[in-house]
C-alpha positions as CSV (number, residue, x, y, z in Angstrom):
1,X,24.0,-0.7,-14.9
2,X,23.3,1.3,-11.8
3,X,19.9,2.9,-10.7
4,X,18.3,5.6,-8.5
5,X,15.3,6.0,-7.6
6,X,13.3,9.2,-6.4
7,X,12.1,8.7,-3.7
8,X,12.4,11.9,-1.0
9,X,9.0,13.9,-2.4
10,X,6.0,14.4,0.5
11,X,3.4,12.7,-0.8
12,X,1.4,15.7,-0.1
13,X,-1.8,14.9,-3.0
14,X,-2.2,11.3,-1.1
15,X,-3.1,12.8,2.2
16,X,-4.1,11.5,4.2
17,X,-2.8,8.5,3.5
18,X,0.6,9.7,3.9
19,X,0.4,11.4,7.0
20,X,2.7,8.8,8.8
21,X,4.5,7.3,5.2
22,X,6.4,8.8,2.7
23,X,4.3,7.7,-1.0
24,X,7.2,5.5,-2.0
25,X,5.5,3.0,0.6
26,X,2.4,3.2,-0.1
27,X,1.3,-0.2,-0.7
28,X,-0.1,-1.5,-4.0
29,X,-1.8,-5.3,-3.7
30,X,-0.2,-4.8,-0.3
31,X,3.7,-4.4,-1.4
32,X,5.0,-0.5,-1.0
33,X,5.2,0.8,-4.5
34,X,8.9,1.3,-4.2
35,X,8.9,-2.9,-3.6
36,X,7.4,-3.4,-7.3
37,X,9.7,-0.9,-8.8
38,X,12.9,-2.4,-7.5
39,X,11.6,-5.6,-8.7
40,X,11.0,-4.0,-12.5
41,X,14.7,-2.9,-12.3
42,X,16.1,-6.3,-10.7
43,X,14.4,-8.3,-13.9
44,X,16.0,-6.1,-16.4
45,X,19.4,-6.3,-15.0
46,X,20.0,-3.8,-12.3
47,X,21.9,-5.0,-9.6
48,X,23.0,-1.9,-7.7
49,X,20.4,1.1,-6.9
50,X,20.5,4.0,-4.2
51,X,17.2,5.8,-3.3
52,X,17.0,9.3,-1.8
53,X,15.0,10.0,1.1
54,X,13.7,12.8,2.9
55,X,9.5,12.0,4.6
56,X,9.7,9.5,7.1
57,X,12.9,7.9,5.7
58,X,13.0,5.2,8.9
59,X,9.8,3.7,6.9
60,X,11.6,2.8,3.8
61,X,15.2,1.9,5.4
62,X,13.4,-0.5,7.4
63,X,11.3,-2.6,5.3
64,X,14.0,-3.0,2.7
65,X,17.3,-2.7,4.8
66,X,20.3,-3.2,2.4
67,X,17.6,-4.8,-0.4
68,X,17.5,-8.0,0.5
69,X,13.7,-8.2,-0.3
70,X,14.1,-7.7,-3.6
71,X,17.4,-9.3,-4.3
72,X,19.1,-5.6,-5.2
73,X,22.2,-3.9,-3.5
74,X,20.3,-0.8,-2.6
75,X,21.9,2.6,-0.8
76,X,20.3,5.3,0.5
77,X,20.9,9.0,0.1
78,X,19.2,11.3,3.3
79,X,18.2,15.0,2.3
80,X,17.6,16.7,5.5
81,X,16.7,19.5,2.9
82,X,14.6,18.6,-0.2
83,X,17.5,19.4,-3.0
84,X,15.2,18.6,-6.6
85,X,15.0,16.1,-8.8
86,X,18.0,16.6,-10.3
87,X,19.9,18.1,-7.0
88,X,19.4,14.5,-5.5
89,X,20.8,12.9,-8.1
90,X,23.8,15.2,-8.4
91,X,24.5,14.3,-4.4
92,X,25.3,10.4,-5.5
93,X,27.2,11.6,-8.5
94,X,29.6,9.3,-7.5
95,X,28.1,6.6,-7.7
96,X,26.4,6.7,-10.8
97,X,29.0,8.3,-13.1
98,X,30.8,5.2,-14.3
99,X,28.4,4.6,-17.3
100,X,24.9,5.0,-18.4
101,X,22.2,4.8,-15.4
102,X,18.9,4.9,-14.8
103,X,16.7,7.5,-12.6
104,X,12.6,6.4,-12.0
105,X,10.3,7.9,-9.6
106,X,9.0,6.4,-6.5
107,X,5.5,6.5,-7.0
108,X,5.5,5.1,-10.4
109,X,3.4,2.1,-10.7
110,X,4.5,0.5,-14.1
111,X,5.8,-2.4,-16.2
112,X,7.2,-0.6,-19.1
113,X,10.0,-2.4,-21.0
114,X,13.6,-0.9,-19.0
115,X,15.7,-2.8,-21.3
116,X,13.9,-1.7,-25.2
117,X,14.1,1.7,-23.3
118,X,18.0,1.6,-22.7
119,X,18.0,0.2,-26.1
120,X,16.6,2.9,-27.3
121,X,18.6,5.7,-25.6
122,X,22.0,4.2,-27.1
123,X,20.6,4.3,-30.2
124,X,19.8,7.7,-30.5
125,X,22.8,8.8,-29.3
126,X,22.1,11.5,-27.1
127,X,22.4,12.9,-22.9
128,X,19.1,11.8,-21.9
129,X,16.1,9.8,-22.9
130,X,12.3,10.4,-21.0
131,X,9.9,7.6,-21.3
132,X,6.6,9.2,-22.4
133,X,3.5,7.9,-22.1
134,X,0.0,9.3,-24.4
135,X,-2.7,10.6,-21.7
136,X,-6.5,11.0,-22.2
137,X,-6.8,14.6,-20.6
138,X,-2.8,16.4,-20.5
139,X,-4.4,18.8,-18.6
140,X,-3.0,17.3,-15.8
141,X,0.5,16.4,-16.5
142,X,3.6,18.6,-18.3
143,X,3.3,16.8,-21.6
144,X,6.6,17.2,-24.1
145,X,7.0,18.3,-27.2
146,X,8.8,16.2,-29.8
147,X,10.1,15.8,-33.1
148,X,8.5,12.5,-34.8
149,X,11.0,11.8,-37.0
150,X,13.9,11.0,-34.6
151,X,12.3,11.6,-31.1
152,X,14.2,14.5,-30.1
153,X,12.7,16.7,-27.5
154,X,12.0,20.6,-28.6
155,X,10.0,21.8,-25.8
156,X,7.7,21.3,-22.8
157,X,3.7,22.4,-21.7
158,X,2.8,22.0,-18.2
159,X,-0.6,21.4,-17.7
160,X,-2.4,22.9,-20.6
161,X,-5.5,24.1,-20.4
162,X,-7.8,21.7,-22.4
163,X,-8.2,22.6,-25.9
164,X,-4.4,24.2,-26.1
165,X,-1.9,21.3,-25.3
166,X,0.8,20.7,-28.0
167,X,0.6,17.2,-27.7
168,X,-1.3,14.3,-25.7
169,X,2.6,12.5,-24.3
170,X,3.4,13.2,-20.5
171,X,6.9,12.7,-19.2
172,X,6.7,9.4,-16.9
173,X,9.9,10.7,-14.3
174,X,11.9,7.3,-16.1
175,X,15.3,9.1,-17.1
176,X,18.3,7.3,-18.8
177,X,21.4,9.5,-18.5
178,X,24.9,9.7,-20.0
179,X,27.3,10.6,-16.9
180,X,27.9,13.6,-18.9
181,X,24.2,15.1,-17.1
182,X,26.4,15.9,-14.1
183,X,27.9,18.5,-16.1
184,X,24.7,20.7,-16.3
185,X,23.6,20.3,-12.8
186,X,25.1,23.0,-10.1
187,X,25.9,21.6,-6.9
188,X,24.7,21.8,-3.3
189,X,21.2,23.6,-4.7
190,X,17.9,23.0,-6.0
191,X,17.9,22.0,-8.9
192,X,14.5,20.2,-10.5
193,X,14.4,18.0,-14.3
194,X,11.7,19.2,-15.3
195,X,11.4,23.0,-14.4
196,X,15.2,23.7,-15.0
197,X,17.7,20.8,-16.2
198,X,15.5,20.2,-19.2
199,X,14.5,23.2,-20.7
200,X,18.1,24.6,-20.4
201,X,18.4,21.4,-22.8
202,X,16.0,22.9,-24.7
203,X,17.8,26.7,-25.0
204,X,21.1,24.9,-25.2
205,X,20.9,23.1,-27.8
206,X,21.4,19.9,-26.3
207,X,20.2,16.8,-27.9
208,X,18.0,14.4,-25.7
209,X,15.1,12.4,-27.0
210,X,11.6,10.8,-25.8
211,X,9.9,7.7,-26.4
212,X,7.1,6.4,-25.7
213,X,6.1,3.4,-23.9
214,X,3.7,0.9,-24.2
215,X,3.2,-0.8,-20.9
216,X,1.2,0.4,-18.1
217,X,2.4,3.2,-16.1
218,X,0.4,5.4,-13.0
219,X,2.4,8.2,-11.2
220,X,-0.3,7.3,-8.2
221,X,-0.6,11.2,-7.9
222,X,-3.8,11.1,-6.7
223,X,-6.1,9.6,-4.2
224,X,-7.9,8.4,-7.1
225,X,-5.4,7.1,-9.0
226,X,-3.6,5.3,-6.4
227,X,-7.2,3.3,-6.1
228,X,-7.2,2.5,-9.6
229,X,-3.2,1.4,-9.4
230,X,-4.3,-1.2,-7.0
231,X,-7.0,-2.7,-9.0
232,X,-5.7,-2.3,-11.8
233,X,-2.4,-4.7,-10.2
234,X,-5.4,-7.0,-9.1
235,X,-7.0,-7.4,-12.5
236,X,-3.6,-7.9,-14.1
237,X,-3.5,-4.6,-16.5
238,X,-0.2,-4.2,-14.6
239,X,2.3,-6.8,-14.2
240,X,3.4,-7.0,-10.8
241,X,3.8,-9.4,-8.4
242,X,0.8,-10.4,-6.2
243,X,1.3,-12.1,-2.8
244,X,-0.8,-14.9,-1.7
245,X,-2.1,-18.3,-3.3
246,X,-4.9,-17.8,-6.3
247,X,-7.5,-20.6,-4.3
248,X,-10.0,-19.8,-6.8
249,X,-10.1,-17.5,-10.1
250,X,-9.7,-13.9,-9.0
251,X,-9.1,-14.7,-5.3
252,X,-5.8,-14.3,-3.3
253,X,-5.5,-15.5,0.0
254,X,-2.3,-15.1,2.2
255,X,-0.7,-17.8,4.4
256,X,-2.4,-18.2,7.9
257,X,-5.8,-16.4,7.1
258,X,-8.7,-17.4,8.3
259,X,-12.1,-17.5,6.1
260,X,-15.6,-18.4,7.7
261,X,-17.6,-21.2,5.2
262,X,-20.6,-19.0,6.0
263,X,-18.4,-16.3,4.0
264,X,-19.4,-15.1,0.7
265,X,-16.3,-13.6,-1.4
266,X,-16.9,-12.5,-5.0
267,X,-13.7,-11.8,-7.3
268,X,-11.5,-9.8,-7.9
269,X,-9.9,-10.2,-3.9
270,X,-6.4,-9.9,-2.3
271,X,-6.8,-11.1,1.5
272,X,-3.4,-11.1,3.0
273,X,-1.2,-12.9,5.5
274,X,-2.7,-13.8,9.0
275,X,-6.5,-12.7,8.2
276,X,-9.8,-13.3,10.0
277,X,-13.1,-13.4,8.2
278,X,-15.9,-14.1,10.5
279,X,-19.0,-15.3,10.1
280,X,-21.6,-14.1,6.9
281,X,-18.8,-11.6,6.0
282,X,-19.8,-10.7,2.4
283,X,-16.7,-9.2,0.5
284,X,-17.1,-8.2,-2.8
285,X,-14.5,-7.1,-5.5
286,X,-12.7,-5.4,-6.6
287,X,-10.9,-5.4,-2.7
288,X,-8.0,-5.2,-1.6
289,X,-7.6,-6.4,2.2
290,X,-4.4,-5.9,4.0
291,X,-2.1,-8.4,6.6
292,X,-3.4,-9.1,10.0
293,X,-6.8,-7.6,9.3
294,X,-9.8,-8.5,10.6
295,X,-13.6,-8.1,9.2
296,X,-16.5,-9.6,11.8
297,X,-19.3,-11.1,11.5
298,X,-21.9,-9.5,9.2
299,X,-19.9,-7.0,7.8
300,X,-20.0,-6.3,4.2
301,X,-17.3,-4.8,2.1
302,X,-17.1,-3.2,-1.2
303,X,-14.7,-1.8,-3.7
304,X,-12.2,-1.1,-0.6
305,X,-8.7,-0.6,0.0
306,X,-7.8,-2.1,3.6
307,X,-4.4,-1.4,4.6
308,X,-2.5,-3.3,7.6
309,X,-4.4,-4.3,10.6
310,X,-7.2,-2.8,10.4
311,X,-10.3,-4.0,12.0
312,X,-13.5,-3.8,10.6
313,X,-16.6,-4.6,13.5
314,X,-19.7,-6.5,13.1
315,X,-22.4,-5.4,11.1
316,X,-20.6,-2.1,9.4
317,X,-20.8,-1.6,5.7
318,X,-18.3,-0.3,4.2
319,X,-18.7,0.5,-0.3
320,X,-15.9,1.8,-1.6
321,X,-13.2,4.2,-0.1
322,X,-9.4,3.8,1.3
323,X,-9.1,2.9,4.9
324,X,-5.6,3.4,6.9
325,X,-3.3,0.9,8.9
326,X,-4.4,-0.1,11.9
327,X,-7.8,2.0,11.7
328,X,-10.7,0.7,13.8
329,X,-14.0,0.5,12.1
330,X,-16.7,-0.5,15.1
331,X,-19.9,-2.4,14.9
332,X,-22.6,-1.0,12.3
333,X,-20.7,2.1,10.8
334,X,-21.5,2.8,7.3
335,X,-19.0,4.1,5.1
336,X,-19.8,5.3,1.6
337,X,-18.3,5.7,-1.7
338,X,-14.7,7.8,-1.5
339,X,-14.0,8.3,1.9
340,X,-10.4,7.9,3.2
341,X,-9.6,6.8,6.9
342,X,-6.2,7.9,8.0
343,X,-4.2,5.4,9.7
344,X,-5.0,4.7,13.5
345,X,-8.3,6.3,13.2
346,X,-11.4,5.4,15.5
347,X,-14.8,5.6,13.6
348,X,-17.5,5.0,16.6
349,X,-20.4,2.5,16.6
350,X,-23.2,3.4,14.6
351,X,-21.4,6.2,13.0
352,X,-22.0,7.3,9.1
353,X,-19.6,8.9,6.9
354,X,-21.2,10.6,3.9
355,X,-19.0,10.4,0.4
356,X,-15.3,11.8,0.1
357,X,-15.1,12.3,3.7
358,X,-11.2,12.0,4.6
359,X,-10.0,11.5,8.4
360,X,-6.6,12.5,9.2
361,X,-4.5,10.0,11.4
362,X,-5.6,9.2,15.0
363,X,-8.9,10.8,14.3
364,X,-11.8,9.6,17.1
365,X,-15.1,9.8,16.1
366,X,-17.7,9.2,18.9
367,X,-20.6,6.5,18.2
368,X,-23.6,7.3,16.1
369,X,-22.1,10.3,14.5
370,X,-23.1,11.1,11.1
371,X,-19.9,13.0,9.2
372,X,-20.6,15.0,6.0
């Protein structure tokens, strides 16, 4: 079988962490997103997959080149126009119309069961099959409407209000199509799955079905959820893969990292490759610290996200938040609970950044500044 993955969409609700990646790349237990979904579909017996790109495509074609990384022969499809869901699978038509294929979204963080799934589709017998997953609050997803019997889809509600949604199961974006899908979809135009190829389903008659799944899955639409994608992939609730030796229970460290004894690390912590801790560092989890950073001496850091290379000084504190490659933290800033350094930034000595302050890349902020 033969896969595509969506990956050409803006990442606009994880600014701004996206400002210089597409989401595809953000990294989860520091692997892009897109790496743990290609390794999903390589363990249940994909061997050929195209992604679509649009935002900063160069990120994505460079890190996994022809898929070597993750053992898949993977394609790529440009958009220099954004052409839907549905349009960007219509423009590789020819690649995926020799049988039954797959279609998953780039930002979704999961280790749902591909093959029961597939299984399922063939059973039912008909053009499509939407994984579905049961939400706490639908209020903030387009949840579908289903027959329990047989599992055929009769309608859609996008983001009820609370109190009025017709049912607690949000599509996932995980599609298996019959070939016959290209059929419905016009060519060279927008066209989108969920806004237009589905409910003409829906009008038409058209039988397609939705189960739902039991693993984990996290679209990552939200600053918020992207930090609870990562520590959940820590903690294990999601089964990915998570670089680095396990030197102690909870604690990852990457190859060529460098730990001071004076040091005090408290589980759950990733540390990746080519890391220096300096001297009393106190890290505590759960913490996820990028490759080639470095944290100096006195420095104390909590309930972060630390993405490549970026350098935390002596003395700061830093309790919670999401901090950008190659950002520059300098000695004694304090940095409290949500906050989101863009990549590249420049937070000046002394400085303090009140709660759910977010920094756009390259931002300089001058020493003992206080940022509300």
């Amino acid at each position: 079988m033969k896969a595509m993955v969506l990956a050409a969409g803006l990442g606009t609700r994880l600014r701004p962490l996206t400002g210089s990646i597409s989401k595809p790349m953000a990294p989860i237990v520091n692997r892009p997103v897109l790496y743990h979904i290609l390794r999903l579909i390589k363990q249940h017996g994909f061997d050929e997959a195209v992604a679509n790109l649009h935002y900063h495509p160069h990120a994505i074609t460079n890190y996994f080149g022809r898929g070597q990384r993750v053992g898949i022969e993977l394609r790529y499809s440009l958009e220099p126009q954004l052409v839907g869901t549905a349009g960007g699978v219509k423009a590789v038509q020819r690649f995926l119309s020799d049988g039954t294929f797959l279609v998953i979204s780039g930002d979704a963080l999961t280790d749902l069961d591909l093959t029961k799934l597939i299984a399922q589709h063939r059973a039912s017998g008909g053009i499509a099959t939407l994984a579905l997953k049961r939400v706490d609050d639908p209020s903030n997803y387009g949840v579908v409407i289903r027959d329990k019997e047989n599992g055929r889809i009769l309608g859609f509600q996008e983001k009820p209000e609370p109190g009025e949604e017709l049912s607690n199961l949000c599509n996932c974006g995980i599609y298996i199509f019959e070939p016959a899908v290209f059929d419905y979809i016009p060519k060279d135009t927008f066209y989108d799955f969920g806004k237009q190829l589905f409910p003409e389903f829906v009008t038409k008659d058209i039988p397609f079905h939705g189960f739902e799944i039991d693993g984990y899955w996290n679209d990552v639409g939200s600053l918020e959820q992207y930090r609870i994608g990562n520590f959940d992939a820590l903690t294990g609730k999601v089964k990915v893969e998570i670089p680095g030796k396990e030197r102690e229970p909870g604690i990852y460290v990457g190859k060529g990292s460098r730990i001071s004894r004076s040091a005090t690390l408290t589980a759950p912590i990733l540390l990746g490759d080519y890391c220096r801790v300096g001297e009393n560092v106190s890290l505590t989890g759960p913490l996820v610290i990028g490759d080639h950073s470095v944290i100096e001496k006195g420095a104390a850091l909590e309930g972060v996200i630390k993405w490549r290379a970026a350098q935390t000084g002596a003395g700061a504190k830093v309790e919670g938040g999401i901090i950008g490659r190659g950002a520059y933290i300098r000695d004694d800033v304090k940095i409290r609970d949500r906050v989101v350094v863009g990549d590249r930034c420049v937070i000046g000595a002394g400085s303090v950044l009140d709660e759910a302050v977010h920094l756009e890349p390259f931002t300089v902020i001058e020493a003992d500044s206080h940022l509300r």
